[in-house]
N, C-alpha and C positions, 0 to 999 in steps of 0.2 A: 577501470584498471583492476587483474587482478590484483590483493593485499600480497600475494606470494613474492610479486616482482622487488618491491622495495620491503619488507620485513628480513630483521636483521636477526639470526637465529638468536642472538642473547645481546640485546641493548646496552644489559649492567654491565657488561665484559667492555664493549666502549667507552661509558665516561669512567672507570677507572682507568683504563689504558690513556685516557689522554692525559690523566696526570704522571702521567711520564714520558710523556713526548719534548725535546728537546725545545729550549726557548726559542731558539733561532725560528724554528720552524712552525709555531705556535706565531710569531709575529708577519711571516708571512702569510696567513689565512686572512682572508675578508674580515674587516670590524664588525661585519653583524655575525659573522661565523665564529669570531670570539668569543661574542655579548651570547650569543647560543650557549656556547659549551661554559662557559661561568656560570648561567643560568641552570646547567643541569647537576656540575656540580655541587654549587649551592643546596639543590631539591637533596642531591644526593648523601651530602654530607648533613645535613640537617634533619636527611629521612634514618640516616645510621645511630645518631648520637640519639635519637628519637627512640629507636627499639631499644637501644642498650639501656636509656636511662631507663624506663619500663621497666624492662628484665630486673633493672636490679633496686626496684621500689617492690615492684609484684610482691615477694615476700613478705613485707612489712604492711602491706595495704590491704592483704588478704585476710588479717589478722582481725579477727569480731572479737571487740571482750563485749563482758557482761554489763548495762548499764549499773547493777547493784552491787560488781565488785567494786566500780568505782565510788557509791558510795561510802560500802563500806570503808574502805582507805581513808576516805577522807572525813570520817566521823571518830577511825582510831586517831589519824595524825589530828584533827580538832580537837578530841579529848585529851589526848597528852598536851599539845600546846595550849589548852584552856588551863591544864592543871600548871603549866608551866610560868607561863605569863602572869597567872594570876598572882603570884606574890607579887610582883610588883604592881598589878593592879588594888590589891589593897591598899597601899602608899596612898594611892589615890580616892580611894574609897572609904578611907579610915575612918572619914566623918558621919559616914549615913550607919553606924550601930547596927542592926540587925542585920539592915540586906548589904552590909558591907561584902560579905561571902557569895553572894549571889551575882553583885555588879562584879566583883573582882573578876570572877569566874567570866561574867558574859566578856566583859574588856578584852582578858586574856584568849577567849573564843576567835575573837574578833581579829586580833594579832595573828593568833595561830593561822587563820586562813588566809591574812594577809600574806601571813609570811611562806604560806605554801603556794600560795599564786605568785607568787613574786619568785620562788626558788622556781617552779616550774618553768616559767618563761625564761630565767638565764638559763639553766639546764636544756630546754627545747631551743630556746637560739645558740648554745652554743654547738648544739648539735646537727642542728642544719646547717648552721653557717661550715662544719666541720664536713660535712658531708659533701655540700659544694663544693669547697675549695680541693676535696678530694679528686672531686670530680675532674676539676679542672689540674692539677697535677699529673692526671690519668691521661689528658688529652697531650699535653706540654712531652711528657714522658716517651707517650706513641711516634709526638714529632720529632722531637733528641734520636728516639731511635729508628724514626724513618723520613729523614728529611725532604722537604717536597724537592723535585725536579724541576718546578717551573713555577707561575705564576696560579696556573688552576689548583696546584698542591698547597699551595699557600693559601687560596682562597678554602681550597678546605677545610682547612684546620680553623681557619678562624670563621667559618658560617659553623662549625660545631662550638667552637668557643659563642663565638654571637646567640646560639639559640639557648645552650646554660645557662649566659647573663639573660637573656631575657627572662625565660620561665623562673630562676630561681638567685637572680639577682638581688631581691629581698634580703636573702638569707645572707649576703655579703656587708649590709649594711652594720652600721655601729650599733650596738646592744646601748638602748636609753641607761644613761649614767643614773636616773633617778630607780628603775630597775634595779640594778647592779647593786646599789649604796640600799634600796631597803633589803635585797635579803640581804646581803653582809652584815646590814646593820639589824635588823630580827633575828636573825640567828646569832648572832655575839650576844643581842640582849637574852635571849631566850636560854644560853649557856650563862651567862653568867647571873641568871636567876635559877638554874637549874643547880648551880653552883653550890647559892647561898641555901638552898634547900639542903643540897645533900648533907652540906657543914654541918645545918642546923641539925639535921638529924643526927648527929654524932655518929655518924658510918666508920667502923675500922679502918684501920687501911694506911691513916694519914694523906698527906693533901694530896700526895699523886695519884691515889685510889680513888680520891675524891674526885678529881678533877676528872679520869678517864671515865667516872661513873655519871660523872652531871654533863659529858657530850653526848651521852645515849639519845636524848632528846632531839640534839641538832642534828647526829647522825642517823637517823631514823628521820628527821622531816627533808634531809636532803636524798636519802636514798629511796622513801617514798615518792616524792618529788621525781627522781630520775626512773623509776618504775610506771608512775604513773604515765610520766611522759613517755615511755618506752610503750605501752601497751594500751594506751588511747590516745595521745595526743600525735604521735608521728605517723600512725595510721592512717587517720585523718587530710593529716600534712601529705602524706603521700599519695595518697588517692585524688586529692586535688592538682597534684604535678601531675598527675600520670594524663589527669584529663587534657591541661595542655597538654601535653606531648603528645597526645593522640595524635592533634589537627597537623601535625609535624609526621606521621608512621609515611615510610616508603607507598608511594601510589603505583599501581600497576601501570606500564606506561604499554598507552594505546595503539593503535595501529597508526595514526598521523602521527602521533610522537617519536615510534619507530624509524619512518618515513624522512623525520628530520635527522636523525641520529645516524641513517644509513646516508643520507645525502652529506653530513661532515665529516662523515669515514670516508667517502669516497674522494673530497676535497681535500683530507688531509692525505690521504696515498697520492694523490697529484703533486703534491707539496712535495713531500717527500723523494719522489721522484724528482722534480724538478731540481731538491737539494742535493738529491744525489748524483745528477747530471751534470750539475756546476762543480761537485767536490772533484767528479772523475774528469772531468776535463781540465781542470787546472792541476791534478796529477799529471795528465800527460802532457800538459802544455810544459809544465816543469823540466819532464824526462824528456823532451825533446829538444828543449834549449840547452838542456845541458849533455845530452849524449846523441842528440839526432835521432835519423832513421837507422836502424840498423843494416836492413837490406837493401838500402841508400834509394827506395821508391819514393819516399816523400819527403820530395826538395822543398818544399816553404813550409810555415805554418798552418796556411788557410788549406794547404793538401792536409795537411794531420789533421786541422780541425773537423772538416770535411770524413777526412776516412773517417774520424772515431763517432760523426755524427752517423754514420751508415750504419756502422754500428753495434749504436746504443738503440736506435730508430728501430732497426732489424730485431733484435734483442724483445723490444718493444714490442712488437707486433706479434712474433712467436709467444709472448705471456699473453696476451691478451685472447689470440687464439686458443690458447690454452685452457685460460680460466672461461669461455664462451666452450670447449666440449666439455669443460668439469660442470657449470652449471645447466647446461641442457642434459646430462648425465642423471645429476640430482636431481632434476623435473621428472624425467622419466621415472625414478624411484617414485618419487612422491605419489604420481600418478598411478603408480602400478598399488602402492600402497592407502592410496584413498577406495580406489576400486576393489581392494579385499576387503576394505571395512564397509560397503555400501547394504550387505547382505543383513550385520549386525542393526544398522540404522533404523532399519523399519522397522516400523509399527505399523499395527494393523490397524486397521478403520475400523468405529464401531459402529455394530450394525446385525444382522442376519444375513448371511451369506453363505451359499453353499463352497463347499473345497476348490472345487472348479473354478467359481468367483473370485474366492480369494488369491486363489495362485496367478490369476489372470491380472487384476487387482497390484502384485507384488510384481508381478513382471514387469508392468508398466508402468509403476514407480522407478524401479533399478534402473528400467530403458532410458526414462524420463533423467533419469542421476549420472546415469555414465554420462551420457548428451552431454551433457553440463561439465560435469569432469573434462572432457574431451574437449570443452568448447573452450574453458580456461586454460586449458594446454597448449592452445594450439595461440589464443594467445599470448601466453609468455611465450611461448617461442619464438614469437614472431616478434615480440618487445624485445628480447635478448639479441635476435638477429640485428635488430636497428639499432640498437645501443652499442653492442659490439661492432658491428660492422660498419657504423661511422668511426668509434675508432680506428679499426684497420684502414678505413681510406683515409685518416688522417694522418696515421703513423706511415701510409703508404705516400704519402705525398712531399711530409717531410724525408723521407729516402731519396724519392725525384730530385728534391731539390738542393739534399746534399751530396748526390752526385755530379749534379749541373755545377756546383760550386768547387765540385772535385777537378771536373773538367773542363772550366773556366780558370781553374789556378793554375793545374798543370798547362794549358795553351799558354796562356800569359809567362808561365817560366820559361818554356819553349822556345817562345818570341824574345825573352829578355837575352837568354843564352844564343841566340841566334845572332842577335845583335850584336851583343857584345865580342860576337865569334866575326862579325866584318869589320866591326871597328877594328879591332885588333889587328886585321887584315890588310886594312885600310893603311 
């Protein structure tokens, strides 16, 4: 079979479309025709929130620092925080005499890094965690302002919510309390030895001078901290999201996948049809009960039913013919237009060949290609005949037999009025 017959010019214009197709009508389709179309929005909504969250890491993961800026950072912020800490490591130190200055120093080292690993990781968690929850705001926001239509809509929004918590549901969790409480607590301790320094030093100013001069220290190991984290650590963090989210990017959907997607469009315009068949006949069931025939031809219901089945039926038929010359229409485009590009196609064979060869060579390629071209045309056209033209005999038969019912009602009123014309007589 040619792929031409069932390939649906744009797939992705279907599963969006079906999140908007009305519930009613979405409950009418087959369970496995359901379990299909949830299935692709699923792919679909998981393949969208996949490229966006990409796009908007890309920036931040493209970013190379220098393994040796980072050291240096971290040997300024260790120096200050050695120099910091360490008054209070002499407290501690006061006994050992010489290397009192040396232990102090390494102690308060020791601290300083703690306390920069420790600001680091609240700072980088709370900025993923910040960024997640953005995320999801973003998704919540889109639905506020575009509410789903039905049940596939719903399942959208939440296989995009579902694949955030997966990949980056980490970032959601609680920041370890023991975390939290040592920087709080190394940076208060490191302010308030940077404090008794500054005191000691007799600094002008007075103590509020004092005080804004001895948080240089802690403001500088939280801002290094948030820089650092800024330009090597979220980097990092990001390039490892974007890898999940890869196995998640939109797949090109195949030519069977096609295949399926063109076959639940065609079961949902059935549907459709159908529902619209039922709404327009209980319109006129309505207008008839309540205002009759007008031109007083149809005396019962089952004649009205009957007439408006003629029709819809007839109506029927005329579309289906319809769309059976638009699509043999477009084959013949197709065709005319595969056959202009057959000329570009070739390629020459390698080899030694005289002009004469070659040209002999190229003809009996094209020859060989139109064939072919031709041979596929002729059958879809012959697929389209038999697909269309069982529907005509089918839309042709339901006509048959809503005029047989047309002309079984009106007999039967005939006879009843006939009756009732002797009795009366009688």
């Amino acid at each position: 079979m040619n792929s031409n017959r069932n390939a649906n010019t744009n797939p992705q214009h279907s599963i969006v479309s079906w999140r908007y197709l009305p519930q009613d009508l979405i409950k009418m389709l087959v369970e496995q025709t359901q379990s299909q179309m949830s299935q692709w929005e699923k792919r679909d909504a998981e393949g969208e929130v996949a490229k966006n969250r990409i796009n908007d890491l890309t920036p931040s993961a493209n970013r190379k620092h220098n393994p040796e800026t980072k050291k240096v950072v971290n040997i300024v912020v260790g120096v200050m925080s050695a120099i910091t800490f360490s008054a209070g490591g002499r407290i501690l130190t006061s006994g050992l005499g010489p290397l009192s200055i040396p232990a102090s120093l390494v102690i308060g080292g020791m601290a300083g890094v703690l306390a920069d690993k420790k600001v680091m990781q609240v700072v980088g968690h709370s900025r993923k965690k910040g960024g997640t929850q953005q995320v999801l705001k973003d998704l919540d926001k889109q639905k506020q302002a575009h509410p789903p239509k039905n049940e596939l809509g719903e399942l959208f929004y939440q296989a995009q919510t579902g694949l955030v918590l997966q990949v980056e549901g980490k970032n959601l969790e609680p920041q370890p309390v023991s975390d939290v409480a040592l920087a709080l607590g190394l940076s208060g301790t490191e302010y308030a030895m940077s404090l008794g320094i500054v005191i000691g030093l007799g600094l002008p100013g007075g103590i509020v001078l004092n005080a804004i001069a001895a948080s240089l220290p802690v403001v500088m190991l939280w801002t290094a901290a948030s820089l650092q984290n800024d330009a090597f650590e979220m980097p990092e963090c990001d390039r490892a999201l974007i890898n999940q989210y890869t196995s998640h990017l939109p797949e090109e959907i195949v030519q069977i996948e096609a295949i399926q997607i063109v076959g639940i469009d065609e079961e949902i315009a059935l549907k459709q049809r159908e529902l619209a068949y039922q709404q327009g006949l209980e319109v006129r069931r309505e207008k008839f009960v309540s205002e009759g025939d007008a031109n007083d031809r149809l005396k019962n219901w089952d004649m009205a039913e009957a007439d408006f089945q003629m029709g819809w039926y007839a109506e029927e038929k005329h579309q289906v013919e319809k769309d059976l010359d638009e699509k043999r229409e477009q084959r013949i485009f197709q065709l005319k237009a595969e056959t202009a590009e057959i000329d570009q196609q070739y390629q020459a064979p390698v080899g030694t060949y005289s002009p004469a060869q070659m040209a002999e060579l190229k003809a009996e390629w094209q020859q060989v290609k139109e064939q072919e071209l031709k041979k596929n045309f002729a059958e879809d056209i012959q697929w389209m005949n038999h697909k269309y033209g069982n529907k005509v005999k089918h839309l042709e038969e339901q006509i048959a037999t809503a005029k047989w019912r047309y002309s079984e009602s009106e007999t039967r009123w005939r006879e009843e009025r006939d009756s009732d014309g002797r009795d009366v007589v009688a």
